[in-house]
C-alpha positions as CSV (number, residue, x, y, z in Angstrom):
1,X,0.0,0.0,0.0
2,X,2.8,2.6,0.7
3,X,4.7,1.6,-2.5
4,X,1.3,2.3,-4.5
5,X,0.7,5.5,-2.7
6,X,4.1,7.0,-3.8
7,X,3.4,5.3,-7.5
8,X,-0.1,7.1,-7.5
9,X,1.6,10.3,-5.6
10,X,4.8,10.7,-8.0
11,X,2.4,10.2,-11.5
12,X,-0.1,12.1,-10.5
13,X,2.2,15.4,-9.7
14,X,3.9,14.6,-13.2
15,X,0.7,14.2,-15.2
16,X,-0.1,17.3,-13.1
17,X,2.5,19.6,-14.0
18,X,3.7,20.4,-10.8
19,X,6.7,18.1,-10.6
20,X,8.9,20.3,-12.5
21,X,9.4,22.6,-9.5
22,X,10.5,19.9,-7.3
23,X,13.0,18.0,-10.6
24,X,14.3,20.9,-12.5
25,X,17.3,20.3,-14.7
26,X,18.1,19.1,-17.8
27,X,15.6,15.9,-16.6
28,X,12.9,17.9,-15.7
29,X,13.1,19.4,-19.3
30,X,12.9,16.3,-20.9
31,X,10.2,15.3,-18.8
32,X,8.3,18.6,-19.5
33,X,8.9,18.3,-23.0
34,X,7.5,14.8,-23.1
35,X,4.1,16.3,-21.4
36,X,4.4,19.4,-23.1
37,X,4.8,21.4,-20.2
38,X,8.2,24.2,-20.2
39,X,10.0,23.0,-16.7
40,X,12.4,25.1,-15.7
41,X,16.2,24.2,-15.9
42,X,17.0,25.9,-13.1
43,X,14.6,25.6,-10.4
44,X,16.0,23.6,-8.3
45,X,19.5,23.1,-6.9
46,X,20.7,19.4,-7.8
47,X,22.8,19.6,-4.3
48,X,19.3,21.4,-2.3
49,X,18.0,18.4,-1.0
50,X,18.2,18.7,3.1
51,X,15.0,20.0,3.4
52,X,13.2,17.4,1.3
53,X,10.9,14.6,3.4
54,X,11.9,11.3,2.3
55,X,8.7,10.5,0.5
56,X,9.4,13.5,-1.9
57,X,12.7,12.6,-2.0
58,X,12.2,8.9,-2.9
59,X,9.6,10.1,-5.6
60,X,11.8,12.7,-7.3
61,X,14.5,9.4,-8.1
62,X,11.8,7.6,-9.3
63,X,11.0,10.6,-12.0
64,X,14.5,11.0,-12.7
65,X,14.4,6.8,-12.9
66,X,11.5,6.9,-15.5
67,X,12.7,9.9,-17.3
68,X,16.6,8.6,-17.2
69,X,15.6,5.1,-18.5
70,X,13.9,6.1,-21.8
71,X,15.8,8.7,-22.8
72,X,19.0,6.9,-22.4
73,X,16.7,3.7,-24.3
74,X,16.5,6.1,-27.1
75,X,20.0,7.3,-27.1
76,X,21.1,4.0,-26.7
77,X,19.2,2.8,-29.6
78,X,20.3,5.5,-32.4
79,X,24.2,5.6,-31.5
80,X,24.8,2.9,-33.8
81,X,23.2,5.3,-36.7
82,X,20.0,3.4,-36.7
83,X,17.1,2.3,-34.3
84,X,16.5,-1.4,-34.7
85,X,12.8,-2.7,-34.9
86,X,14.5,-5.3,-32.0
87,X,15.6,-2.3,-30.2
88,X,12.2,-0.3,-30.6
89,X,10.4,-3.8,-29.7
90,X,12.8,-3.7,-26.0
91,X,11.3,-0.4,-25.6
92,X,7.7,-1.6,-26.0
93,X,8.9,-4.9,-24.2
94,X,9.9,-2.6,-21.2
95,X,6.5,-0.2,-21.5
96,X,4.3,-3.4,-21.0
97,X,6.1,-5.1,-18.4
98,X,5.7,-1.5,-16.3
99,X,2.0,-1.5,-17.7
100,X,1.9,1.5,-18.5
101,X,-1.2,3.5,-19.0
102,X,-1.8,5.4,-21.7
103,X,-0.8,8.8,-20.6
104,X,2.3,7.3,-19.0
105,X,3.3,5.4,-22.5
106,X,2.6,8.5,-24.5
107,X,5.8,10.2,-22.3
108,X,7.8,7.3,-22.6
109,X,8.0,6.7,-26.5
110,X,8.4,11.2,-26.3
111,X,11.1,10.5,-24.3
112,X,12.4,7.6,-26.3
113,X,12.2,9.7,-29.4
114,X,13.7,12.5,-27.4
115,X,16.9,10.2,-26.5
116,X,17.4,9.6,-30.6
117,X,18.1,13.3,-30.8
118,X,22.0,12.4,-30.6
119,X,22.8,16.9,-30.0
120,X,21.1,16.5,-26.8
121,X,24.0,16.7,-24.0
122,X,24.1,13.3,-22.5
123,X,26.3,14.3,-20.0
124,X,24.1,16.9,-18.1
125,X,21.0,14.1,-18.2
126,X,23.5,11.7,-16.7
127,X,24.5,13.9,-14.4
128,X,21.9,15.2,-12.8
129,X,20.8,11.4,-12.3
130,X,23.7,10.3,-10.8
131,X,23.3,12.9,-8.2
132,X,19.1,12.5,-7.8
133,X,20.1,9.3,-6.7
134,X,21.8,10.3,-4.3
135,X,24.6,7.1,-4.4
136,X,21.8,4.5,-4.5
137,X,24.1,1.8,-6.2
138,X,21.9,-0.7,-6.6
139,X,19.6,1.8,-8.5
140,X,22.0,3.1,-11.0
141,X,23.8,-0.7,-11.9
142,X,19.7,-1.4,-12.4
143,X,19.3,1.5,-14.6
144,X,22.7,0.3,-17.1
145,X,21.4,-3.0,-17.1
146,X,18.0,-2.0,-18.8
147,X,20.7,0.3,-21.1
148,X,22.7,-3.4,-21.7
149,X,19.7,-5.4,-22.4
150,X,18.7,-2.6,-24.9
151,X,21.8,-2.4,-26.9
152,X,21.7,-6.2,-26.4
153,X,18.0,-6.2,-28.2
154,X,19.5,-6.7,-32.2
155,X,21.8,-10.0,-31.0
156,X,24.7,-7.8,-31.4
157,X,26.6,-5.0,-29.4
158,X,27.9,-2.5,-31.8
159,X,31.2,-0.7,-31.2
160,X,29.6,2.2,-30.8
161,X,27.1,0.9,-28.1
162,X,29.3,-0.8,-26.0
163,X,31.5,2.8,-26.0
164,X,28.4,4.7,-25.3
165,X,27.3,2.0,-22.4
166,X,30.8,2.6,-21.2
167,X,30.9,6.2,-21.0
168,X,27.6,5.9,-19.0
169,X,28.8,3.4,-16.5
170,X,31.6,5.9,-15.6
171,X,29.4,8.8,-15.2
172,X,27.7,6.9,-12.8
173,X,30.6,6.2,-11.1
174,X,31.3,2.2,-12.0
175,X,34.8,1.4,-12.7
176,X,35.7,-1.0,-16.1
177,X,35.6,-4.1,-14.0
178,X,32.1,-3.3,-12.6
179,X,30.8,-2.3,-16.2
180,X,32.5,-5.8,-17.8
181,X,30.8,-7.6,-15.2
182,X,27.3,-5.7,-15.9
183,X,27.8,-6.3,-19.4
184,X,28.7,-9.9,-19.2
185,X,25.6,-10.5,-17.0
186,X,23.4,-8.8,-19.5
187,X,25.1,-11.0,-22.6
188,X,24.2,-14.1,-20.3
189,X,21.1,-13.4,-19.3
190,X,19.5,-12.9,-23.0
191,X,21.5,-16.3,-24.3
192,X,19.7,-17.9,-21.4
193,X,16.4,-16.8,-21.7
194,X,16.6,-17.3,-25.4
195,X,18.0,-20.7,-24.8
196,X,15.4,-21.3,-22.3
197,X,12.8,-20.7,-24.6
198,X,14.2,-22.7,-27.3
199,X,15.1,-26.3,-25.4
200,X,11.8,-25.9,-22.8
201,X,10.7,-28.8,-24.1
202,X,13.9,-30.8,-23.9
203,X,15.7,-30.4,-20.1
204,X,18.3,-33.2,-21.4
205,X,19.8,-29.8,-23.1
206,X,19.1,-27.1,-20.7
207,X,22.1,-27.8,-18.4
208,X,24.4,-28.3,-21.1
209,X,23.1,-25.4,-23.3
210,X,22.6,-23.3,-19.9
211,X,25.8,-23.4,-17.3
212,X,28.4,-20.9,-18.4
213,X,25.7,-18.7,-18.7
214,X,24.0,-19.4,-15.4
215,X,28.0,-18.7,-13.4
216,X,28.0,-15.3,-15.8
217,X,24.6,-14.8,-14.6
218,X,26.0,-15.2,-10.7
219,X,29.3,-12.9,-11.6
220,X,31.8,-15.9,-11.1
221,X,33.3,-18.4,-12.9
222,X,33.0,-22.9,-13.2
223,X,36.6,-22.9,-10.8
224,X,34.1,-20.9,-8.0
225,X,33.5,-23.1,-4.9
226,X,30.6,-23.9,-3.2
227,X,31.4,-21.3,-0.7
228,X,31.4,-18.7,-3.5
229,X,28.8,-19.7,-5.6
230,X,26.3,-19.7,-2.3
231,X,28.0,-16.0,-1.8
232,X,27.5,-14.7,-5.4
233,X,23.7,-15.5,-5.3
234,X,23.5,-14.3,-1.8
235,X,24.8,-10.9,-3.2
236,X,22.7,-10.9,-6.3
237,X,19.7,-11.9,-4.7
238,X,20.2,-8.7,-2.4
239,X,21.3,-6.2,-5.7
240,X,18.2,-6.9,-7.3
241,X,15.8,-7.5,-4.5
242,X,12.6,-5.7,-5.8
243,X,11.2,-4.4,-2.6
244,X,14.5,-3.1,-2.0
245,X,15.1,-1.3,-5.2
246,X,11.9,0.6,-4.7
247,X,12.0,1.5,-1.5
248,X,15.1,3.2,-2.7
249,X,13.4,5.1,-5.9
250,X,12.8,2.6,-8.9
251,X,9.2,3.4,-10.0
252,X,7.1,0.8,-8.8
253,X,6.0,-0.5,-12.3
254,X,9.0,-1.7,-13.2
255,X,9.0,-4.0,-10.3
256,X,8.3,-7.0,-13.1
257,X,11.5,-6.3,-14.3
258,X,13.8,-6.5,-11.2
259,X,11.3,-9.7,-10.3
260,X,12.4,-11.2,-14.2
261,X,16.0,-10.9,-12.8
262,X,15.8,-12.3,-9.4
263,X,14.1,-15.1,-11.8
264,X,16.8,-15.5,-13.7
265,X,18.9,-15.7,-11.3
266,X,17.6,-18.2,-8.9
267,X,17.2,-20.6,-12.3
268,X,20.9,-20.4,-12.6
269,X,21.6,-20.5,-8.8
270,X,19.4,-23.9,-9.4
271,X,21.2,-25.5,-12.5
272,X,24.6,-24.9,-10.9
273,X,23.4,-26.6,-7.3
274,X,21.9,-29.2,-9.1
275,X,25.5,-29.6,-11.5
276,X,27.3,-29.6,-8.8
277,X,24.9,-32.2,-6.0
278,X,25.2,-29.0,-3.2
């Protein structure tokens, strides 16, 4: 019930127009764009948050979450010269697993086509979210990871992708290693839910076809004890817990998201424990 009042509380001052005063920025223009509103850049202080009550607080990072996300899906998209109808179908993918309504879709695909717009100064939008959320880890490595599974849409991660996922990670403060290990759990979790889908029918296959990806899925490799595969989940688990995530600002609809990863992830915690008889 409280996570459904903040939902209904943060939309409803969006839709409303009044949000603007309390975002401001370069994200608060976007967002105003998308509604058709003119936000002000400037009327709030990114660093002028003391005074904020935690409930505002948490609903200005889920704005910024929601504005951040499909911009940068759009960005994301077009650096490669072209948006892909995979790509565009991720977008629409991630709209109906936050069931969006119809209001809230229109000012997603606006933002989307707003993030295609390459003159746009990624930097500020990146910026400005790094600091809304207020060193929430867990919410920013979520946030690349929808970026990842979107450059990831075509079956291919262009050159120009992976630099542009790159330069994101480091705005947001994750060092190479953190961003290869991101990336490598992104590659692994679309080859296993493709692979998944493909050998349902015959589980004779699905350890074989499955394992590396279920350790890249878990962050370690095949040489990882017992010890540290029980660890790695542990610490996954805990990264992508959903309740966690939006008590900490991720917009409540795209709960089904984090809950698809926390999926995935016990399916590979499983296929590994039964491998290895623990």
């Amino acid at each position: 019930m409280v996570h459904e009042a903040i939902l209904l509380s943060w939309w409803g001052k969006v839709f409303g127009g009044t949000f603007g005063f309390m975002l401001g920025g370069p994200l608060g223009a976007l967002l105003g764009a998308s509604l058709g509103h003119n936000f002000d850049r400037g009327i709030r202080r990114l660093d002028s948050i003391s005074g904020m009550r935690n409930t505002d607080q948490v609903e200005t990072i889920q704005s910024a979450f929601f504005t951040a996300t499909f911009f940068m899906m759009g960005h994301i998209s077009k650096v490669d010269g072209r948006v892909s109808q995979d790509e565009i179908q991720v977008a629409q993918h991630v709209m109906r697993q936050m069931n969006l309504n119809t209001e809230q879709k229109k000012v997603a695909i606006n933002l989307f086509e707003q993030g295609k717009n390459q003159d746009i100064q990624v930097d500020e939008v990146l910026d400005q979210f790094r600091k809304e959320c207020h060193r929430r880890r867990n919410l920013m490595q979520m946030f690349l990871e929808i970026l990842v599974m979107t450059a990831l849409a075509d079956g291919a991660l262009h050159k120009s992708e992976e630099k542009a996922l790159w330069e994101t990670a480091q705005t947001l403060g994750f060092s190479n290693s953190d961003f290869q290990h991101i990336l490598g759990r992104g590659q692994a979790q679309q080859h296993y839910q493709q692979n998944r889908r493909t050998h349902s029918s015959r589980s004779s296959d699905r350890g074989r076809l499955n394992l590396t990806d279920a350790y890249q899925l878990l962050g370690i490799t095949a040489s990882a004890s017992n010890q540290e595969v029980k660890k790695a989940y542990r610490r996954q688990m805990n990264q992508h817990h959903p309740d966690k995530l939006v008590s900490k600002g991720l917009p409540q609809e795209m709960m089904d998201i984090a809950n698809q990863k926390t999926q995935d992830i016990k399916a590979a915690y499983e296929l590994i424990k039964q491998t290895r008889n623990i």
